[in-house]
Structures are given as structure tokens and as C-alpha cells.
PyMOL Python script that loads the backbone (N, CA, C, O; Angstrom):
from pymol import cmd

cmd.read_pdbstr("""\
ATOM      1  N   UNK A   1      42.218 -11.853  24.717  1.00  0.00           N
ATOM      2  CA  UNK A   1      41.535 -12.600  25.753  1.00  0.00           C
ATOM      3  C   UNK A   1      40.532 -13.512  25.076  1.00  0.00           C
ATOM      4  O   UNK A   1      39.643 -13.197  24.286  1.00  0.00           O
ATOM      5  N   UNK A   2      40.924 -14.963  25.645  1.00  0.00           N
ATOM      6  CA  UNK A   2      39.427 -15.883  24.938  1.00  0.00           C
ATOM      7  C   UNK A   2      38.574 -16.058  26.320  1.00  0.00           C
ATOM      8  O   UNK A   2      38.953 -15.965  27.488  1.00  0.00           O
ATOM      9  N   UNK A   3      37.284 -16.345  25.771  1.00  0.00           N
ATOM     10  CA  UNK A   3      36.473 -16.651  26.962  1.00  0.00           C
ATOM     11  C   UNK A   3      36.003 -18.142  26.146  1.00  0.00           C
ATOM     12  O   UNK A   3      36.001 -18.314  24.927  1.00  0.00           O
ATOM     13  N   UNK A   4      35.577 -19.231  27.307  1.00  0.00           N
ATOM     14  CA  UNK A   4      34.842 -20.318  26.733  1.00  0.00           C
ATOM     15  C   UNK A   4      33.635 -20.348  27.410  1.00  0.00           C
ATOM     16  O   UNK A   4      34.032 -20.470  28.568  1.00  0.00           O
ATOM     17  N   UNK A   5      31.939 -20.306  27.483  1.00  0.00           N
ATOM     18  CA  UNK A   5      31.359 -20.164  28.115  1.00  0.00           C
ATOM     19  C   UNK A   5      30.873 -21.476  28.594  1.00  0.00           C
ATOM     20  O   UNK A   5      31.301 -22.335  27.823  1.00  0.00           O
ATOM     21  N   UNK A   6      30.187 -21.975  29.506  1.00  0.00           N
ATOM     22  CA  UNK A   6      29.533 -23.055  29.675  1.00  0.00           C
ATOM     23  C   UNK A   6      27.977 -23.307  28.821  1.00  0.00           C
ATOM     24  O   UNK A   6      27.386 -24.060  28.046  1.00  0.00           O
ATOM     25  N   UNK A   7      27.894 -22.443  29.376  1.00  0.00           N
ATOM     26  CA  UNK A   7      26.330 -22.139  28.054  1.00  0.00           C
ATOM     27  C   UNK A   7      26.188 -21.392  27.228  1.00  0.00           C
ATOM     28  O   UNK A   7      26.457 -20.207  27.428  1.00  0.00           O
ATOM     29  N   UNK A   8      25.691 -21.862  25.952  1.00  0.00           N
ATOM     30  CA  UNK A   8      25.509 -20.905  24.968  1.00  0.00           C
ATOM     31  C   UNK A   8      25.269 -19.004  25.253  1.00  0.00           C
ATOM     32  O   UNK A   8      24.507 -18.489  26.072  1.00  0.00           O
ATOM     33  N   UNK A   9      25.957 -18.483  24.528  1.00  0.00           N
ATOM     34  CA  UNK A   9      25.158 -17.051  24.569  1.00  0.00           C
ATOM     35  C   UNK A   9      24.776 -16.275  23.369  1.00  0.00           C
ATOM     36  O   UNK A   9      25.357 -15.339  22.820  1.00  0.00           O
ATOM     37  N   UNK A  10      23.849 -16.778  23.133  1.00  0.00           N
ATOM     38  CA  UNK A  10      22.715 -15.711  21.960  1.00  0.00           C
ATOM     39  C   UNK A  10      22.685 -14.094  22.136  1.00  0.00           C
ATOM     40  O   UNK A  10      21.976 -13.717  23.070  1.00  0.00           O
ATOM     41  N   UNK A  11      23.128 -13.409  21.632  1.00  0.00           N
ATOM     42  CA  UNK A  11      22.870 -12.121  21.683  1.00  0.00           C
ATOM     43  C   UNK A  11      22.070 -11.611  20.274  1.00  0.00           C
ATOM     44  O   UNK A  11      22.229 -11.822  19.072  1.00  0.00           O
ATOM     45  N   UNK A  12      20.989 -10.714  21.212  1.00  0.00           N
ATOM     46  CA  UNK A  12      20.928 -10.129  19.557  1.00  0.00           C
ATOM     47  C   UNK A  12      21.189  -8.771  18.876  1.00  0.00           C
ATOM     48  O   UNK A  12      21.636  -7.785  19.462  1.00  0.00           O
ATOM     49  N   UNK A  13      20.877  -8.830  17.649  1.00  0.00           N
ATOM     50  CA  UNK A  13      21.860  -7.628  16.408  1.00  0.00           C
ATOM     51  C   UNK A  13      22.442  -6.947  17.153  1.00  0.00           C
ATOM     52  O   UNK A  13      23.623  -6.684  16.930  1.00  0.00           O
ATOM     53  N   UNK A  14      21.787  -6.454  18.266  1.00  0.00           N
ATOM     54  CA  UNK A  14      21.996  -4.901  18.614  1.00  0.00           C
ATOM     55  C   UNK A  14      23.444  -4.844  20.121  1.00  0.00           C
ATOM     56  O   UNK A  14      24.131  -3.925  20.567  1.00  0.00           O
ATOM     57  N   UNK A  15      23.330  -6.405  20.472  1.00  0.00           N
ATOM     58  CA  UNK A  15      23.538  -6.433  21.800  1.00  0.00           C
ATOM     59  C   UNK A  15      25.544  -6.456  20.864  1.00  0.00           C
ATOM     60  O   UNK A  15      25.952  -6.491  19.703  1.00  0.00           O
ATOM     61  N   UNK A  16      26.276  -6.402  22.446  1.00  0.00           N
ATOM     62  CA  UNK A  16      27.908  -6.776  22.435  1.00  0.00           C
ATOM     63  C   UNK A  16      28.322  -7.600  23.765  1.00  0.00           C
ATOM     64  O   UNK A  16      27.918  -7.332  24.896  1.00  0.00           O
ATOM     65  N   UNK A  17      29.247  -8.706  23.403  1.00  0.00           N
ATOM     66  CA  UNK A  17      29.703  -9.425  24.479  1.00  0.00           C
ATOM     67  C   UNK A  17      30.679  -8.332  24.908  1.00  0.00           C
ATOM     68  O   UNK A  17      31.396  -8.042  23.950  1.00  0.00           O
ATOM     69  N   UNK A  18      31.042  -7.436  26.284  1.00  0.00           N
ATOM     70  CA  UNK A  18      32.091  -6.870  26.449  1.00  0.00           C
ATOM     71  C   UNK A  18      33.008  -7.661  27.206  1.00  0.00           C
ATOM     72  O   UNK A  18      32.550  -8.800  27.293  1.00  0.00           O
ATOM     73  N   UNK A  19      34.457  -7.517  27.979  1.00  0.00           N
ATOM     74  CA  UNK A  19      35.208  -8.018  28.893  1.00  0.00           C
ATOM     75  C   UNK A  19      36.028  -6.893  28.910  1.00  0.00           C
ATOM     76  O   UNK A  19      36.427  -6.179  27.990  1.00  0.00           O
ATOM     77  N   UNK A  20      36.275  -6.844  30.540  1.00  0.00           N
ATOM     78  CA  UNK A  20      37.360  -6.371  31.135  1.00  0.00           C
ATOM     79  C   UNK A  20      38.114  -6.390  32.218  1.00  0.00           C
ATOM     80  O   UNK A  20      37.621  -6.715  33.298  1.00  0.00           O
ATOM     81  N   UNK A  21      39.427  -6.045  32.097  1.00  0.00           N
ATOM     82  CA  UNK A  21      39.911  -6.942  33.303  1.00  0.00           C
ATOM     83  C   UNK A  21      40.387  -4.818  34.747  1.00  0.00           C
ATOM     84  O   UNK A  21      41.268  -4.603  35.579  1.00  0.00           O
ATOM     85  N   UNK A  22      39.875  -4.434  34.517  1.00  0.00           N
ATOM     86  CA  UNK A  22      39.599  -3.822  35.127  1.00  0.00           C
ATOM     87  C   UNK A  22      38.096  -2.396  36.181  1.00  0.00           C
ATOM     88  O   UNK A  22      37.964  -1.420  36.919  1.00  0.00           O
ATOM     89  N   UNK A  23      37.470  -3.367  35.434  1.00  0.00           N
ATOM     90  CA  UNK A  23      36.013  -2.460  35.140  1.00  0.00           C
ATOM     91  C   UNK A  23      35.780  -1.537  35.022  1.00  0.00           C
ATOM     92  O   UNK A  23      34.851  -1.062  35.675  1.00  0.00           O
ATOM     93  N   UNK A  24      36.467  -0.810  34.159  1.00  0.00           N
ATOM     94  CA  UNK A  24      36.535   0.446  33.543  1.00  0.00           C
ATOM     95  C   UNK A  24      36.416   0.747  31.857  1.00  0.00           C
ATOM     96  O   UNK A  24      35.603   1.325  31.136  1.00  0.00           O
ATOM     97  N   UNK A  25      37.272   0.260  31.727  1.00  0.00           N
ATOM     98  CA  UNK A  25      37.882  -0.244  30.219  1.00  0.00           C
ATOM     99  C   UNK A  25      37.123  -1.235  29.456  1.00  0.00           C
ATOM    100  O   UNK A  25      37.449  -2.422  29.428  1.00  0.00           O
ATOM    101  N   UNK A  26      36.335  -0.861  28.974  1.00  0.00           N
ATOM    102  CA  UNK A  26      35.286  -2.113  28.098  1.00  0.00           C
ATOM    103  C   UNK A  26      35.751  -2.980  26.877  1.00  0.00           C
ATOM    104  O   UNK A  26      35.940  -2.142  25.995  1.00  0.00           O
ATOM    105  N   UNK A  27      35.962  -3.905  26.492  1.00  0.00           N
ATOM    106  CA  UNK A  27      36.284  -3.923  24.734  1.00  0.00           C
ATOM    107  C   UNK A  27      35.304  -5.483  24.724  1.00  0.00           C
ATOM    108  O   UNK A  27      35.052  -6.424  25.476  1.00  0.00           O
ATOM    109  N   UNK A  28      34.973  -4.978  23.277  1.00  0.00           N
ATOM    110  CA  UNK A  28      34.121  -5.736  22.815  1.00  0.00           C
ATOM    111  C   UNK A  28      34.626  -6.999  21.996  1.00  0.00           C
ATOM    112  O   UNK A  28      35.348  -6.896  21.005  1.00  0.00           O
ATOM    113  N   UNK A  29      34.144  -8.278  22.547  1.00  0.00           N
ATOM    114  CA  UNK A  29      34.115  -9.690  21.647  1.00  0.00           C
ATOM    115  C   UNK A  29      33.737  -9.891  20.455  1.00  0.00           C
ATOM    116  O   UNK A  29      33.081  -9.162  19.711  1.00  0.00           O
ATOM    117  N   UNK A  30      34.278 -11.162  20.251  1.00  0.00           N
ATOM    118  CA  UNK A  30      33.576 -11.554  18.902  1.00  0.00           C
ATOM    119  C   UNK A  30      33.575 -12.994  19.147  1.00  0.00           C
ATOM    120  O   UNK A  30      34.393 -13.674  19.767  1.00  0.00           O
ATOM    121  N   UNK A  31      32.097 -13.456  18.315  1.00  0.00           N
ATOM    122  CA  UNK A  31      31.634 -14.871  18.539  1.00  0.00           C
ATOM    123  C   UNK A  31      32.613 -15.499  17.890  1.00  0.00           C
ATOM    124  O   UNK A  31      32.858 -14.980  16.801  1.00  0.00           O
ATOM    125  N   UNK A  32      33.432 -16.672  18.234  1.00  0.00           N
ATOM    126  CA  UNK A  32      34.362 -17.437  17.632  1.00  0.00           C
ATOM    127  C   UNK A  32      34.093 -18.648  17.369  1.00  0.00           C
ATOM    128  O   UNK A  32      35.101 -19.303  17.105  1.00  0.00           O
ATOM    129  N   UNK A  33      32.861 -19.371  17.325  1.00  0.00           N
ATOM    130  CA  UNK A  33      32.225 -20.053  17.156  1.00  0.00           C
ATOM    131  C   UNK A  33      30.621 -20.724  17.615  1.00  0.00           C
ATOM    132  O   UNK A  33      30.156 -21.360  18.561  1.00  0.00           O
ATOM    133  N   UNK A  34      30.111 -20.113  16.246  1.00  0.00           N
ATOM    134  CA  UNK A  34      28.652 -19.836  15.707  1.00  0.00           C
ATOM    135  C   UNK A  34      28.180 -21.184  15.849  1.00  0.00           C
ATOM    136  O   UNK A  34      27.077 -21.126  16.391  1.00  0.00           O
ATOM    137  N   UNK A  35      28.454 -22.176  15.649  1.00  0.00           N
ATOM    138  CA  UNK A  35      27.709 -23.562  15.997  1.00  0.00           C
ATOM    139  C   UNK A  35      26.980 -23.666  17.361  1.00  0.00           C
ATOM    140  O   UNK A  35      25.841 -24.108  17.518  1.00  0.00           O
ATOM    141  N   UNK A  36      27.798 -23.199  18.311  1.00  0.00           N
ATOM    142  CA  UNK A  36      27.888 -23.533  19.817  1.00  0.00           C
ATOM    143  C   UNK A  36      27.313 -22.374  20.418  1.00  0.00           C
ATOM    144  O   UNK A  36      26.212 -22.511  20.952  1.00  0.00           O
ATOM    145  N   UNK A  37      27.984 -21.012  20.427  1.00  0.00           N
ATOM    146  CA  UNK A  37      27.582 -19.970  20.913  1.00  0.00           C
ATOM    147  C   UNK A  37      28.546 -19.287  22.156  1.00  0.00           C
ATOM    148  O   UNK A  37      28.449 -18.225  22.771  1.00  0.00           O
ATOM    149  N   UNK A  38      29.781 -20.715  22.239  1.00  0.00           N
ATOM    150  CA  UNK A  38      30.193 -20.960  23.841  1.00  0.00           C
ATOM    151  C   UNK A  38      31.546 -20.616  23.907  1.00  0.00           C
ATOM    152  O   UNK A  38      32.046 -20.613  25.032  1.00  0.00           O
ATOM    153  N   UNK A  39      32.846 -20.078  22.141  1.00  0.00           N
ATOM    154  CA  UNK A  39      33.349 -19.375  22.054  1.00  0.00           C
ATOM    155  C   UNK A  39      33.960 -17.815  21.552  1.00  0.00           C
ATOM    156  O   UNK A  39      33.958 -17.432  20.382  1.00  0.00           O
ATOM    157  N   UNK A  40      34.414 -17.121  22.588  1.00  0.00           N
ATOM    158  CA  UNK A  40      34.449 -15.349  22.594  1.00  0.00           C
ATOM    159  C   UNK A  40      35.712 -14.707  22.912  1.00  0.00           C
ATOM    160  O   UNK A  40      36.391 -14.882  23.923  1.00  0.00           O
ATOM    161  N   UNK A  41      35.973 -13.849  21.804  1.00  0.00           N
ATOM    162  CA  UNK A  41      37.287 -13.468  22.078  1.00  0.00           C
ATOM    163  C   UNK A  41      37.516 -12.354  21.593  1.00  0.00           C
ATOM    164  O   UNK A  41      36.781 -11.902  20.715  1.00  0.00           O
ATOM    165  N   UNK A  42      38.905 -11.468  22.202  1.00  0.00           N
ATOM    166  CA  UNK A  42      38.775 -10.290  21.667  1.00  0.00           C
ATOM    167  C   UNK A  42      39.874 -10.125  20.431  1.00  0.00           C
ATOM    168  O   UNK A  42      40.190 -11.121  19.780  1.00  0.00           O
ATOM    169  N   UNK A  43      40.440  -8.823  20.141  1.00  0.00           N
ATOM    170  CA  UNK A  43      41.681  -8.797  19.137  1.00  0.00           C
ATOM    171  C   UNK A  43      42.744  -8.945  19.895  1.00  0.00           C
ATOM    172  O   UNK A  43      42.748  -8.287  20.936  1.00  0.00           O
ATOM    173  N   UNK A  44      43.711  -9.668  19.656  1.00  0.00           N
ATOM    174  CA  UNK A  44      44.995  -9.700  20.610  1.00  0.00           C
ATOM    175  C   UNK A  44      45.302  -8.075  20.768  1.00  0.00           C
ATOM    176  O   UNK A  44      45.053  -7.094  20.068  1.00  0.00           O
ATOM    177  N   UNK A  45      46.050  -8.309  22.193  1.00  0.00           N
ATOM    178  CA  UNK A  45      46.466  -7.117  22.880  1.00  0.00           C
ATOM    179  C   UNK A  45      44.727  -5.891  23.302  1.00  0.00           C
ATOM    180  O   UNK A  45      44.737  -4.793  23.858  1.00  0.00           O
ATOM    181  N   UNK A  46      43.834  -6.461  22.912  1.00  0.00           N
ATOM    182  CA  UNK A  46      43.087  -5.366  23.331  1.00  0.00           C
ATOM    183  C   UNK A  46      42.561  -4.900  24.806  1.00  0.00           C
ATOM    184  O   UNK A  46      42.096  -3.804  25.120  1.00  0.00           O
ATOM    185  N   UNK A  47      42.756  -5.967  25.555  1.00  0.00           N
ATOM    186  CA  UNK A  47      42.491  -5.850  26.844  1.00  0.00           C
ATOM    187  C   UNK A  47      44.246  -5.815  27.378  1.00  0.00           C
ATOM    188  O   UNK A  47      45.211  -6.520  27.080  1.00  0.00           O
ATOM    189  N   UNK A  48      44.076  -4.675  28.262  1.00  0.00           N
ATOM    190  CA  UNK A  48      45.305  -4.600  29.009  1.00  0.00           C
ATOM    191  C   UNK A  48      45.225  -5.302  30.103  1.00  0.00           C
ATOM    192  O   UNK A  48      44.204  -4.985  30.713  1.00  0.00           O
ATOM    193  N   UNK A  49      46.014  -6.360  30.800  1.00  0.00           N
ATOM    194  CA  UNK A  49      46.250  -7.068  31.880  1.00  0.00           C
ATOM    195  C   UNK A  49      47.123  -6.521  32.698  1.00  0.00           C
ATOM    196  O   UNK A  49      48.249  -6.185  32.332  1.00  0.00           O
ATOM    197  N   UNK A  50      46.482  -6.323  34.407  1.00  0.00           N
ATOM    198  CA  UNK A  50      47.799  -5.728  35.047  1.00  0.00           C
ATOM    199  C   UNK A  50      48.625  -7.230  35.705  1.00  0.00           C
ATOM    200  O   UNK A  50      48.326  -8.418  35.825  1.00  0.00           O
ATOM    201  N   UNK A  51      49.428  -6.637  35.919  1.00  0.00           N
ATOM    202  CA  UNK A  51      50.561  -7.999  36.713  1.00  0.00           C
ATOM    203  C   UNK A  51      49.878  -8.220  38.720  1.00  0.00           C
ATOM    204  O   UNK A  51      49.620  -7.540  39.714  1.00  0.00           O
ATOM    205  N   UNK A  52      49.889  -9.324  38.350  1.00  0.00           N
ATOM    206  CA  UNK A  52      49.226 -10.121  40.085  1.00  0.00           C
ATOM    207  C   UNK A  52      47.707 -10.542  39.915  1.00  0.00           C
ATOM    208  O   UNK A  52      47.019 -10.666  38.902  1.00  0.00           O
ATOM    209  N   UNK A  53      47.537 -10.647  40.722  1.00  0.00           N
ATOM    210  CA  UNK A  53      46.609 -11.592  40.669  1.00  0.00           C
ATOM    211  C   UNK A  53      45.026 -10.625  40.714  1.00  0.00           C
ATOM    212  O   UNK A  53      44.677  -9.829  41.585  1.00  0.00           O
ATOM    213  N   UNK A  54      44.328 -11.010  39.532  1.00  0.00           N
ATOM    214  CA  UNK A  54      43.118  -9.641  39.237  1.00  0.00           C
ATOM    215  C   UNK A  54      41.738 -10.784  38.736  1.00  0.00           C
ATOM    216  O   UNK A  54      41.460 -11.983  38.738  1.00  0.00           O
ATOM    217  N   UNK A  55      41.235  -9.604  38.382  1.00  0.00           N
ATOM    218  CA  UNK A  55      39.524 -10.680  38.118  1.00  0.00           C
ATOM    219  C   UNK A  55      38.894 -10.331  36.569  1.00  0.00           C
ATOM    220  O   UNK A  55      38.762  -9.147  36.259  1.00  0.00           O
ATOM    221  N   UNK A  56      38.615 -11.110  35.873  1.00  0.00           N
ATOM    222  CA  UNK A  56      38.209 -10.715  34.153  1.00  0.00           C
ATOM    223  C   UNK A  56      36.947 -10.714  34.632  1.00  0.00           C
ATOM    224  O   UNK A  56      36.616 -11.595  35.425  1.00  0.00           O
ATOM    225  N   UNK A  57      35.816  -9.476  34.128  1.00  0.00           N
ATOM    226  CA  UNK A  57      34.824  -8.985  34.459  1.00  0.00           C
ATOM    227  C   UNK A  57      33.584  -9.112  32.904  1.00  0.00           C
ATOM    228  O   UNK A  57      34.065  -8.648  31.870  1.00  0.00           O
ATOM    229  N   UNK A  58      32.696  -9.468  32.833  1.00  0.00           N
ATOM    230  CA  UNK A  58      31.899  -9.552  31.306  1.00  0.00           C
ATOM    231  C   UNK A  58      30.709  -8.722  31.519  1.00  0.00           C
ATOM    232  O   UNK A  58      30.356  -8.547  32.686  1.00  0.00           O
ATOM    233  N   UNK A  59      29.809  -8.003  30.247  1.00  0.00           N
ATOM    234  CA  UNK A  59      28.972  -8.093  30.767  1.00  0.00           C
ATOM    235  C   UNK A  59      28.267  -7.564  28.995  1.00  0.00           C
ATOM    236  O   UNK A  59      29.014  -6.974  28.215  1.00  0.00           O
ATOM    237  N   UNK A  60      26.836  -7.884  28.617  1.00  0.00           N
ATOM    238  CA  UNK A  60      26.256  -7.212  27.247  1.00  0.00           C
ATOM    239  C   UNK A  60      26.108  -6.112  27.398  1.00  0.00           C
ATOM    240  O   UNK A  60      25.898  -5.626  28.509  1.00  0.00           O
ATOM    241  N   UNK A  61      26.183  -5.410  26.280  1.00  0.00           N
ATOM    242  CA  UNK A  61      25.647  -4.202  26.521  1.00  0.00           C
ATOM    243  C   UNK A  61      24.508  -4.308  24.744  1.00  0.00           C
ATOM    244  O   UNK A  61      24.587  -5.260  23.968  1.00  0.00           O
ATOM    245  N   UNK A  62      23.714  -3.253  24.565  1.00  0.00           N
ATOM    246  CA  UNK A  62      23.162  -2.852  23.797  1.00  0.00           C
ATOM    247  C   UNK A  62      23.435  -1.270  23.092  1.00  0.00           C
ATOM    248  O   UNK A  62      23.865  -0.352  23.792  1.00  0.00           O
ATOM    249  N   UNK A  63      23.164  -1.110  21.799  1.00  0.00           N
ATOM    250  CA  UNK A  63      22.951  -0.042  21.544  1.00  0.00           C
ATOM    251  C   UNK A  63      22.265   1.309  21.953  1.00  0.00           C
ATOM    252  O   UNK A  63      22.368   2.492  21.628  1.00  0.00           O
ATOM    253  N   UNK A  64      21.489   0.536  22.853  1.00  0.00           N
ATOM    254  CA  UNK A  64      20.792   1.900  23.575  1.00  0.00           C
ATOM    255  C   UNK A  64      21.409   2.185  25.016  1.00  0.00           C
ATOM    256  O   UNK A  64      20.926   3.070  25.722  1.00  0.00           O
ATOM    257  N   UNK A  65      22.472   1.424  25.427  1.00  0.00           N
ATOM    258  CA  UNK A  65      23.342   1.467  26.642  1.00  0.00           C
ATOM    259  C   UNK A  65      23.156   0.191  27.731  1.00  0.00           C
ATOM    260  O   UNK A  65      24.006  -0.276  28.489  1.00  0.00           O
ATOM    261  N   UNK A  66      21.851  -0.184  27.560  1.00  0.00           N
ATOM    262  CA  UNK A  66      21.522  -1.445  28.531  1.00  0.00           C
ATOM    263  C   UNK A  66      22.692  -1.797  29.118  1.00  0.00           C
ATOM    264  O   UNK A  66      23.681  -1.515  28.443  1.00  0.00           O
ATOM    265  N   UNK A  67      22.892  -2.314  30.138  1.00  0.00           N
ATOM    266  CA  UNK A  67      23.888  -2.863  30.444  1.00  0.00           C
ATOM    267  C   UNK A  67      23.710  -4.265  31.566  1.00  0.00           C
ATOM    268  O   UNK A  67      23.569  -4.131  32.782  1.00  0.00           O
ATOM    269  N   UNK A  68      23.754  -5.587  30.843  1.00  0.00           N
ATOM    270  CA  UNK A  68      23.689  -6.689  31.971  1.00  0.00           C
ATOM    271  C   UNK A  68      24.940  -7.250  32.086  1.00  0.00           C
ATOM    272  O   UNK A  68      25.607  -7.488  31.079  1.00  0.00           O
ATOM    273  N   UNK A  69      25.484  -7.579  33.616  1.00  0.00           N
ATOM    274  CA  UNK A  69      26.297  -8.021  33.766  1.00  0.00           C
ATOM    275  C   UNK A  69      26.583  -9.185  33.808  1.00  0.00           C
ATOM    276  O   UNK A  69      25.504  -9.609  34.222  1.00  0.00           O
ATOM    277  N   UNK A  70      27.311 -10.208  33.683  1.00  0.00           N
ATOM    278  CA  UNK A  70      27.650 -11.684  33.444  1.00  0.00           C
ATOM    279  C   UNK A  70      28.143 -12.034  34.310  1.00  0.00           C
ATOM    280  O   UNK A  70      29.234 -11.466  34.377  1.00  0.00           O
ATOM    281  N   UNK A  71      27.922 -13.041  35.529  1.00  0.00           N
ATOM    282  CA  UNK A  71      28.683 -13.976  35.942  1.00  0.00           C
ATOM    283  C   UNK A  71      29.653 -14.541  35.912  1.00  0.00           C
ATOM    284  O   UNK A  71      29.106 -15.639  35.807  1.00  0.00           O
ATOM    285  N   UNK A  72      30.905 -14.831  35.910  1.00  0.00           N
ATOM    286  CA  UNK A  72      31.847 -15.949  35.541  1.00  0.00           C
ATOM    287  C   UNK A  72      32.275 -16.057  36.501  1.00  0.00           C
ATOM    288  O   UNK A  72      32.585 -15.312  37.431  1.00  0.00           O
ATOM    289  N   UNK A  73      32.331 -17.792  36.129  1.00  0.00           N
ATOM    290  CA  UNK A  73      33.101 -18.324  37.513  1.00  0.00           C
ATOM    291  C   UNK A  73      34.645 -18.605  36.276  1.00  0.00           C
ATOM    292  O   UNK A  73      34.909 -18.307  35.111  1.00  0.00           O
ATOM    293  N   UNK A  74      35.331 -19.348  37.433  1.00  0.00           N
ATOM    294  CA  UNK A  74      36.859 -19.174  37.035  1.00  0.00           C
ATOM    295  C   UNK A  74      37.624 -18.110  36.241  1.00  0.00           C
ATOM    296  O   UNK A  74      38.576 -18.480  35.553  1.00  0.00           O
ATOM    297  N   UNK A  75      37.229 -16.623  36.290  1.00  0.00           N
ATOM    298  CA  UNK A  75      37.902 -15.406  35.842  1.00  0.00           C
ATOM    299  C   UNK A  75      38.832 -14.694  36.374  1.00  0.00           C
ATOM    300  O   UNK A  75      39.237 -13.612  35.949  1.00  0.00           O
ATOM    301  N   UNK A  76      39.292 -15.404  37.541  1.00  0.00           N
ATOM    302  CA  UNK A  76      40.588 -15.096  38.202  1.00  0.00           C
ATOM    303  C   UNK A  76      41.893 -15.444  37.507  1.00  0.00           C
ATOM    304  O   UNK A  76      42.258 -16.578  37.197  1.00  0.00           O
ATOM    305  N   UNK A  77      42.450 -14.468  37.337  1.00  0.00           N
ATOM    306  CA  UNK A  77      43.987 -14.521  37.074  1.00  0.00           C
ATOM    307  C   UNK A  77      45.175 -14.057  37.605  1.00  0.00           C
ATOM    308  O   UNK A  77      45.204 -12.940  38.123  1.00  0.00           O
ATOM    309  N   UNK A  78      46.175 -14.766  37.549  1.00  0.00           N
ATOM    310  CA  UNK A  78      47.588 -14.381  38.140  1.00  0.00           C
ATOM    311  C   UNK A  78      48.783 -13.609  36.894  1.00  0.00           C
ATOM    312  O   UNK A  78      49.393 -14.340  36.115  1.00  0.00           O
ATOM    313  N   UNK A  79      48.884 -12.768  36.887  1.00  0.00           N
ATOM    314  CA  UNK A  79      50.025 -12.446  35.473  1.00  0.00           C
ATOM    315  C   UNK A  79      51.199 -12.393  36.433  1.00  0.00           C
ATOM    316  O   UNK A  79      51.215 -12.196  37.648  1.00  0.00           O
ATOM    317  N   UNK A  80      52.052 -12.590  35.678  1.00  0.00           N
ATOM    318  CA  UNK A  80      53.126 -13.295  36.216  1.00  0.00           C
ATOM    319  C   UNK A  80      54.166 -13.194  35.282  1.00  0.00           C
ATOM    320  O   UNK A  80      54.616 -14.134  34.626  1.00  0.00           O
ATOM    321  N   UNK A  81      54.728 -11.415  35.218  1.00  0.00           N
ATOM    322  CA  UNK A  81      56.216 -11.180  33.919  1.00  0.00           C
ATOM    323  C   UNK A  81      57.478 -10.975  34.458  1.00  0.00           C
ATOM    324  O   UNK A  81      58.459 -10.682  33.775  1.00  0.00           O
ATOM    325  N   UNK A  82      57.484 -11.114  35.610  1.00  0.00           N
ATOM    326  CA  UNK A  82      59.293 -11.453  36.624  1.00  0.00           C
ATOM    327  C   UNK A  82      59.506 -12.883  35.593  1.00  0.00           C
ATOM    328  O   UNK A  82      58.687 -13.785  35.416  1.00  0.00           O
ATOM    329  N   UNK A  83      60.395 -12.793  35.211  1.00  0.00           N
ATOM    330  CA  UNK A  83      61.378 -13.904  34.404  1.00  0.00           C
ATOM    331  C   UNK A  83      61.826 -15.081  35.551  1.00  0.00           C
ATOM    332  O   UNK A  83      62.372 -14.593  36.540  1.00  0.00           O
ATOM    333  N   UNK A  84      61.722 -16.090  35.558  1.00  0.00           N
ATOM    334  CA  UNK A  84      62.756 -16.957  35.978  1.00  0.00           C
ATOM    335  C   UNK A  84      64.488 -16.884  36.164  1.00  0.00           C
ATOM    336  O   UNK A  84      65.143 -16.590  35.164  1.00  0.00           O
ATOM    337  N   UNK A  85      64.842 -17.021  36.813  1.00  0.00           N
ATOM    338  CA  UNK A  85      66.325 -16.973  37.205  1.00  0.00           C
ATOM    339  C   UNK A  85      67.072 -18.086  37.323  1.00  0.00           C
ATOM    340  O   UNK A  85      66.563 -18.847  38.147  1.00  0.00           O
ATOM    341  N   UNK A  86      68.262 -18.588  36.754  1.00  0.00           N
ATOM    342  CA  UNK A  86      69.002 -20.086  37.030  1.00  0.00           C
ATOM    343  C   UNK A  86      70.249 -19.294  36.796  1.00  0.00           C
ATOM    344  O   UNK A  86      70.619 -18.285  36.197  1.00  0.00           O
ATOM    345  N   UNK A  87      70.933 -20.695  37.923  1.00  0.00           N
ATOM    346  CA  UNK A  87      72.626 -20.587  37.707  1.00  0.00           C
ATOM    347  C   UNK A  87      73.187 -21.397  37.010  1.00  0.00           C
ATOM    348  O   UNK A  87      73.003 -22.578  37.303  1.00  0.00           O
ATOM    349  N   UNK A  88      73.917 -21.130  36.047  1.00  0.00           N
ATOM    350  CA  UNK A  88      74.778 -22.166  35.477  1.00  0.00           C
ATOM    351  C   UNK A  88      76.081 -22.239  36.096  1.00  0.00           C
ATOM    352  O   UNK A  88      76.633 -21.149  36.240  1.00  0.00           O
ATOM    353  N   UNK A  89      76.735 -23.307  36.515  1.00  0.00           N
ATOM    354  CA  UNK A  89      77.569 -23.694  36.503  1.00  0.00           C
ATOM    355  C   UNK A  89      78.648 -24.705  36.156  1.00  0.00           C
ATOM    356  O   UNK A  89      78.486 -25.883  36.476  1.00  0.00           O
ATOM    357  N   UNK A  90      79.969 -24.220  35.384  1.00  0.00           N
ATOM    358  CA  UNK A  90      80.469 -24.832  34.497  1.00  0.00           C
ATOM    359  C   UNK A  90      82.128 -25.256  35.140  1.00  0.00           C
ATOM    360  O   UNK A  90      82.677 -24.397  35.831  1.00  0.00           O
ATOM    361  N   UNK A  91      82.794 -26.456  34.907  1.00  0.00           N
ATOM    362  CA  UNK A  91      83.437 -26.942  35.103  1.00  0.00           C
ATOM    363  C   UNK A  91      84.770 -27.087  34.592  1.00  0.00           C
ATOM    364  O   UNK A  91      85.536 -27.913  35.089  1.00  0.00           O
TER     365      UNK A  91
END
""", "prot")
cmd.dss("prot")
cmd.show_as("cartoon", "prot")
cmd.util.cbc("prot")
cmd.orient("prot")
């Protein structure tokens, strides 16, 4: 999962960007670019996605448990693994 933020997000030492697309299941980001602050992403496959239409959830946490939750707008998604179907027909 990538996230792009609109505004920078500074965290510090202690803090973690989490995401999840079920709010249960936490996994933690990584800053993907340190110039800006504004890209975050996880290891492929680490967030499980269910199929239909669901909501990607963020929020920091800290070492001592803190927990603030994040906003996002446009975190709606549709998964969508039914294959396409065509007929060929040959002459």
C-alpha cells in the first residue's frame, strides 16, 4: 500500500505511520521520501485487502502506545478480482 499525503508528516523517533484496511490489523510505513515528508508505504503484500468496496484507515502510534488517528480523504477502495470475460468468435 502507498499513501501520498497532502501535507507533510513529521513524526518523531519514537512515533510509526500505521495503515489499515480493516481496523484491526495495524502495519507499519515507511517514509518514502524524506525531502517532502508526503510519501508512505508499506512492504508489498503486507496489508491484506478484502474484495468490494472498503476504507484504508491511518493513524501514529508511539512507543508508549499513544495512539492518533489520521484523517484521509480519498481512502476508499473498490478491489475488484472477478476476471473479465470475452467471446471469441472465429470464422
Amino acid at each position: 500500500v502507498s499513501l501520498t499525503l497532502e501535507n507533510a508528516l513529521t513524526l518523531a523517533n519514537d512515533e510509526t505511520l500505521q495503515v489499515s484496511a480493516d481496523g484491526t490489523n495495524w502495519v507499519a510505513t515507511t517514509n518514502t521520501d524524506t525531502n517532502t515528508n508526503t510519501a508512505w508505504a508499506t512492504a508489498d503484500d503486507a496489508v491484506t485487502l478484502a474484495t468490494g468496496a472498503n476504507t484504508l484507515t491511518a493513524r501514529v502510534i508511539d512507543t508508549a502506545g499513544n495512539v492518533t488517528a489520521l484523517t484521509l480523504s480519498d481512502n476508499d477502495y473498490t478491489l475488484d478480482t472477478v476476471g473479465s470475460s470475452a467471446t471469441l468468435t472465429t470464422t
